[in-house]
N, C-alpha and C positions, 0 to 999 in steps of 0.2 A: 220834496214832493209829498202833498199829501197823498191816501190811496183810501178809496172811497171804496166802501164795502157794501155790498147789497143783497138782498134776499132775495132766491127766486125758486119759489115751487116749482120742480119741474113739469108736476101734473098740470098748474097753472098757469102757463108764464105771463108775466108783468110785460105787456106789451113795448108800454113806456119805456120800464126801463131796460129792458134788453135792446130795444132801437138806440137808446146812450149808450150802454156798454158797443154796439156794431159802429155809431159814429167815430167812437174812439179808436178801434180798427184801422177804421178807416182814415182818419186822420193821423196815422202813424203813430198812436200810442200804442202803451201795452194791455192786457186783460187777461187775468187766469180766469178759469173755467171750468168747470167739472166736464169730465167725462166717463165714459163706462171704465177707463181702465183706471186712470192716475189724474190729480188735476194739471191740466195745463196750461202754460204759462204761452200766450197767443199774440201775433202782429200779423202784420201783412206779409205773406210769403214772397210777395213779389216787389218788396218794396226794400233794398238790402239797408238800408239808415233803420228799419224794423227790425229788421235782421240782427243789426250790429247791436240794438238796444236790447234783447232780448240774451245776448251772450253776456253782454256787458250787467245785467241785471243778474246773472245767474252767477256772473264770473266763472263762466264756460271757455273753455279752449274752442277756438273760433275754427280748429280742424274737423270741429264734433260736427257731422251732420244735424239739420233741425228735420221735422218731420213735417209735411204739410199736410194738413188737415181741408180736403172738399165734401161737400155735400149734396154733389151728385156725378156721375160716371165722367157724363161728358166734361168734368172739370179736368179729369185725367187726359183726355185726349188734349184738350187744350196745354194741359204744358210737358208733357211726354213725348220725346220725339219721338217714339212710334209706340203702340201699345201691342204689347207680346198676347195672343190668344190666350196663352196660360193667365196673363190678367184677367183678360173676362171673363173667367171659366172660375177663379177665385172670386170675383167680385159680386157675381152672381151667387156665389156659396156662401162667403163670408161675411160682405160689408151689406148694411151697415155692422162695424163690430171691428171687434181686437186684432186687424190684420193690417201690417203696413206691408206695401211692395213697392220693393225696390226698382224702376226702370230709367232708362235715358231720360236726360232731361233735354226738355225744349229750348229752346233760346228765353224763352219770358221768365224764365226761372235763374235770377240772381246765383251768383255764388257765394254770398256771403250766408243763404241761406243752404246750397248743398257743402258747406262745409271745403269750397275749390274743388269738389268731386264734379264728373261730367254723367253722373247719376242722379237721381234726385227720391229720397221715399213720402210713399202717399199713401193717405188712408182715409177711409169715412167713419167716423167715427159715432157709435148708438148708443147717443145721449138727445135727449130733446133739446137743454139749454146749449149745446155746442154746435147742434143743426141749426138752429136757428138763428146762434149768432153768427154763421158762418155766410148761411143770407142773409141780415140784416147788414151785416158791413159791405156786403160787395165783395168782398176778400176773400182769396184763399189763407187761411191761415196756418204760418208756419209756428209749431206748439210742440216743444220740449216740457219735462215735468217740470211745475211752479215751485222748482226750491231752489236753494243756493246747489250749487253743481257741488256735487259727492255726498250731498246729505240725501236720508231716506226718503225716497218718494211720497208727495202729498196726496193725503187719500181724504181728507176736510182741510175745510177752508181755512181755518185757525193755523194749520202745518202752514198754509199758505204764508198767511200773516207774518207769524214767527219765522220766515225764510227774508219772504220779499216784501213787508209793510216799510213804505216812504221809498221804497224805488220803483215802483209800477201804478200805472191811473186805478186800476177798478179792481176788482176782486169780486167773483159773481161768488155766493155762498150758495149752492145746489144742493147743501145735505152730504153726507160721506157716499163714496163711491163705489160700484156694487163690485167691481170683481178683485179691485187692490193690488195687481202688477199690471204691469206696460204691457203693449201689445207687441205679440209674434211678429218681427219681420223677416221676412223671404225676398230673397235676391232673385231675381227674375231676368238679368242682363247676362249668366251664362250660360251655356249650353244645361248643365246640369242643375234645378231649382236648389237654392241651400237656405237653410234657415240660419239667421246669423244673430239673431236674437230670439230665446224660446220664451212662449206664453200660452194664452188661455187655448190656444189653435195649436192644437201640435203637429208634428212633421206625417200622422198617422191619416191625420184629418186631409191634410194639406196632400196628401200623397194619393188617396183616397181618389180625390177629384180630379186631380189630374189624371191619374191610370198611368204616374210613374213614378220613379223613384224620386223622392226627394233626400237631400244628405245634410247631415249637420255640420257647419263648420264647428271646426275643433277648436279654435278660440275662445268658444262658450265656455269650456270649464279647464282653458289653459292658465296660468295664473302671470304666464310672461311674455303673452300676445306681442308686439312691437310695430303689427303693419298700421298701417292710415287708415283710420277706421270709415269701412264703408254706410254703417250703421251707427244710431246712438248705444252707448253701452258697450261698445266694443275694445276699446283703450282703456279709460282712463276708471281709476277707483269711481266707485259710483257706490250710493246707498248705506254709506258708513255711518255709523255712531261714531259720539265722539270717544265713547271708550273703546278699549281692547279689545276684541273678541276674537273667539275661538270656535269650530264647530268640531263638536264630538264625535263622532261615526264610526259606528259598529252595531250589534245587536243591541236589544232596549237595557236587557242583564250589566253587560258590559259599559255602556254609556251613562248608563245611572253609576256605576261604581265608580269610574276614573272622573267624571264631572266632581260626584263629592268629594274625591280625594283630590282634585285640584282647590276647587273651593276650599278645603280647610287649608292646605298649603297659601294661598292665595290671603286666607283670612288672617294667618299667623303675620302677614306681611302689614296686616292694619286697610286691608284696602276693602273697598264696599263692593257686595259683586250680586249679580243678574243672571241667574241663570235661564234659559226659555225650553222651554217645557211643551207636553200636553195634557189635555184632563186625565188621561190615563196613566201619566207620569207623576205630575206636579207634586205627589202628595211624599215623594221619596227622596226630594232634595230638603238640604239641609242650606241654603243661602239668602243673605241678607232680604234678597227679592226673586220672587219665582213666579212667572209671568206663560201663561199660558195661552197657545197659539189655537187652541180648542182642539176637538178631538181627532186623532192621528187617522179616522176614517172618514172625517170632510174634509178632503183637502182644499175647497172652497174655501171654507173659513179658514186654514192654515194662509193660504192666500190672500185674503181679505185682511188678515191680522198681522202681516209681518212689519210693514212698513210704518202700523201704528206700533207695535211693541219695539221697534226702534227707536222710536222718537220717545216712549214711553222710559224707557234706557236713559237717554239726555235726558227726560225731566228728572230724572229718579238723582240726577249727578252719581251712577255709578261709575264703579274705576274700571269693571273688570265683566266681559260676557260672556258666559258658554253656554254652549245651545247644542242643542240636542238637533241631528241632521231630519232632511224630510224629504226621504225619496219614496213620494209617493207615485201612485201605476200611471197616473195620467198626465197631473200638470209638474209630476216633483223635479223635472228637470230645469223646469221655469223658477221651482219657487228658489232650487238648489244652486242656481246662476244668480240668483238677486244676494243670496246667504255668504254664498261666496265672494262674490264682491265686497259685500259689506264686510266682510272677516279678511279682505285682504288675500284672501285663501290659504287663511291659516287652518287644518286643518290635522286635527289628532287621532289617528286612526288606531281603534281598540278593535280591531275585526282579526276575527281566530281565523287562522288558515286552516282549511277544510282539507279532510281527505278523505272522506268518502260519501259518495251524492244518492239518495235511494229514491227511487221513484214509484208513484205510490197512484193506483187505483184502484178499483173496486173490489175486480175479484183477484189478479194477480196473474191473470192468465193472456191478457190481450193488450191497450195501449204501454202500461209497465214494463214490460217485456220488450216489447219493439222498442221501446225508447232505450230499455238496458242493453240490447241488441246494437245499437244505432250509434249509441254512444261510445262502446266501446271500439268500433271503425273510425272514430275520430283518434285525433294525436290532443292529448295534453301537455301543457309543458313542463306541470309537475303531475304524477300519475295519482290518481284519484278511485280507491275502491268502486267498485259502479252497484249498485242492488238493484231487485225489482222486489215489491212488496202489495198484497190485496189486503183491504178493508175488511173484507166477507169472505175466509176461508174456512171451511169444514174440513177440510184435509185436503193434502198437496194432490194436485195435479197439475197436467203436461200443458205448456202453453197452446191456448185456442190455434187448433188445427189451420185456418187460413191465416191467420196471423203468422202461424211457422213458416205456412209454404211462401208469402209473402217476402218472408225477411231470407227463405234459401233461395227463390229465384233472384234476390240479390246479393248472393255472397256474403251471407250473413249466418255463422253458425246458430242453431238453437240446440246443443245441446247442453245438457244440463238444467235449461228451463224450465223451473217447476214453480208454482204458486207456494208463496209463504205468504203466511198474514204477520201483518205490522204487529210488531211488539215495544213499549218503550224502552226494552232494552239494547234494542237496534239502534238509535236515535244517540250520540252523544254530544260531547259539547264541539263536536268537527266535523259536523252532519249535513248537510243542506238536504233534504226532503221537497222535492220537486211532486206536487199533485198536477192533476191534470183538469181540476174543476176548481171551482171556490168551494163548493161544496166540501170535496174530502179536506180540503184544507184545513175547514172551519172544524170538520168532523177529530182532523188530528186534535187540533187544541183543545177540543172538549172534552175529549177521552185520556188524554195524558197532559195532564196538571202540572208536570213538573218540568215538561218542555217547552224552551223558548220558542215562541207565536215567533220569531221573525230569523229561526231556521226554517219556518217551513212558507216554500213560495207556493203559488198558481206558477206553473211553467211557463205557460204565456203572459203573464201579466211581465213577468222577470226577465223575459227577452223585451218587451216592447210591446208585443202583438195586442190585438184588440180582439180578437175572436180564442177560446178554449179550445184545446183538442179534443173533435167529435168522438164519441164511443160508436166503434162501428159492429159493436157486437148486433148480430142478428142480420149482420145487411150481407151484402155480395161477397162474395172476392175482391171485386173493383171496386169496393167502398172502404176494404182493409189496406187495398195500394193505394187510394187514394190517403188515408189516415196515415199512412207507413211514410209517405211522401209532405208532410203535415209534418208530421213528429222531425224528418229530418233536417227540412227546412229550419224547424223552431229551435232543433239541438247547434245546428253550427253556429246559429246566434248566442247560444248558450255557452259555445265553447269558447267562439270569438272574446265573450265576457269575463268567462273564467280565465283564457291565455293574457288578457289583458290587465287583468287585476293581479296577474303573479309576479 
């Protein structure tokens, strides 16, 4: 089969020819397509010989659910056999955009497209050329990413090419794709919502609007899942190079050291290797190729650039990848699911065991305290020094009076609590430094040079949280229980984190 490739501004579209590419649709062929997240590779949802060509082009395990792609709401009612409230309450949040939800399927929905599942996932997808080809064909379109199944996702049309040219009719060239991982899906058939695929929406957003909890299945970053996958990405290796890889994880100190000392191990063996990097990194490896994912504070662009720095990897014919981990505050769960698949989840852990956590505010006298307070009424399950430390002390003093009474009306001793000011000789190489703003954060690494930026967190960004803990200095009583109630909510999450990594 030949595969006819075409160009279409998205600002402009080619009326013509996108009405061919929607015949083709419609006619039971195939057509990749750009979309906002990954390109995809597109048939008729409801036609399962679509279906079947569409696995069979990818050389998909035919248990993988496909994803169908509408381009307007009421296309959900139509093959859903009932739509959950929580649907519409995301669909109106999210879509057009990165969200697939998982619900019952209707009868008009084949099962060679839900994978024999009695579920089916949908999404609307915010791209102009994927709207529009989705009405021009008539079709709802069932769209998996356009490569061969376990290679890295295509993020231009070229990746397309080099996957599936001479097994698919068309190939729309749309220009590279603005956000570069798949989209978030959420299961919405059980009692409790769960994300079973993470991405550019996360469980914060998603939880946000509904006004409940949403949970993540633990599959995401298990490496020997085994159920039936209700979602794509759930089973099978997905997103690999064809070389080896590895991911590093620990501090930036540490990650840079054991990468090199693998690379030169690696190099004595005669093999060609890739390390992945960021601009902040890149300049401290010493290997064949060092490929950088941009800067460790866009994780936008960390995002945008993995799936091309893979396929970057195969052109390069390396033997050999290590990569520097990327858990970053918002989307690094999503990028860290893609990383890990592609590595197989092979993963080298360099991270020093910590014992002692200081937590760190302004003046030493009020959120520090409550948290040293807080924490130390939790169980560890290896025991952990606890500090409290200010920014701005002139000399010790006793912790802010409602903050005391605060923490004794809950059986919370304060004695001994007195303000110190941070010193870097507090800080060692088994330190975690928990601030309570980005600002003192930023403030630690300015003022001591010789400390590693990535012992020291934002306490909420490191549990999850999307909001900072307020400084209630100046306000009530009821606005120090309120902060004291804040802090311990965000410490169990913390403990939970630490009980779990020991």
């Amino acid at each position: 089969m030949e595969t006819k490739i075409i160009k279409i501004d998205q600002d402009n579209l080619d009326h013509k020819l996108m009405q061919e590419a929607g015949d083709l649709i419609a006619a039971g062929e195939l057509v990749a397509f750009p979309t906002e997240t990954v390109y995809g590779l597109g048939g008729d949802a409801l036609d399962p010989e679509a279906s079947k060509k569409i696995y069979s082009a990818k050389g998909r395990p035919s248990d993988n659910p496909l994803i169908v792609h509408i381009s307007d709401f009421s296309d959900l009612e139509r093959i859903a056999k009932t739509v959950p409230e929580d649907a519409r309450k995301l669909s109106d949040a999210f879509w057009p955009g990165p969200l697939t939800m998982i619900v019952e399927k209707g009868d008009a929905v084949p099962y060679a497209t839900t994978g024999g599942m009695d579920t089916v996932a949908v999404r609307m997808p915010n791209h102009p050329i994927a709207l529009d080809l989705i009405r021009r064909s008539g079709c709802l379109i069932a769209a998996p990413s356009a490569n061969t199944s376990g290679r890295p996702s295509p993020t231009e049309a070229a990746h397309v090419a080099e996957d599936l040219s001479g097994k698919i009719a068309m190939i729309i060239d749309g220009g590279p794709v603005g956000i570069g991982i798949e989209s978030t899906i959420i299961d919405l058939t059980e009692d409790t919502p769960m994300v079973l695929r993470p991405g550019y929406i996360t469980p914060q957003m998603l939880s946000k609007v509904l006004g409940k909890e949403v949970v993540i299945d633990p599959g995401i970053i298990a490496a020997d899942d085994t159920r039936k996958p209700k979602a794509p990405g759930m089973k099978y290796k997905h997103y690999a190079p064809k070389a080896d890889m590895a991911i590093v994880d620990g501090t930036r100190k540490h990650v840079i050291a054991k990468i090199n000392e693998l690379v030169a191990s690696h190099r004595d063996d005669g093999k060609k290797i890739a390390v992945i990097a960021t601009e902040e990194t890149k300049q401290f490896y010493d290997a064949d190729v060092v490929l950088s994912m941009g800067s460790r504070a866009d994780e936008d662009s960390i995002a945008h650039e993995l799936y091309r720095i893979l396929r970057d990897c195969d052109e390069l014919d390396v033997d050999v990848i290590f990569s520097e981990s990327f858990s970053t505050p918002r989307i690094g769960q999503a990028i860290m699911n893609r990383m890990l698949k592609a590595a197989g989840h092979q993963v080298i852990d360099t991270h020093v065991k910590y014992d002692k956590i200081i937590f760190v505010a302004q003046t030493g006298t009020c959120r520090e305290q409550m948290a040293k307070g807080i924490m130390n009424d939790f169980v560890l399950k290896v025991p952990m020094e606890i500090e409290a430390r200010g920014l701005v002390v002139q000399f010790p003093e006793p912790v802010n009076q409602k903050a005391e009474a605060v923490l004794i009306s809950n059986g919370i001793s304060t004695e001994g609590m007195v303000s110190t000011q941070l010193e870097e000789s507090d800080i060692t190489e088994t330190t975690m430094v928990f601030t309570m703003e980005s600002s003192q954060r930023e403030r630690i690494i300015e003022s001591f040079a010789d400390i590693d930026p990535e012992q020291v967190f934002v306490l909420s960004q490191y549990v999850g949280d999307e909001l900072e803990i307020l400084d209630p200095y100046g306000g009530t009583l009821q606005s120090y229980g309120l902060c004291y109630e804040s802090l311990r909510a965000t410490l169990k999450k913390l403990v939970k984190l630490l009980n779990a990594n020991t």
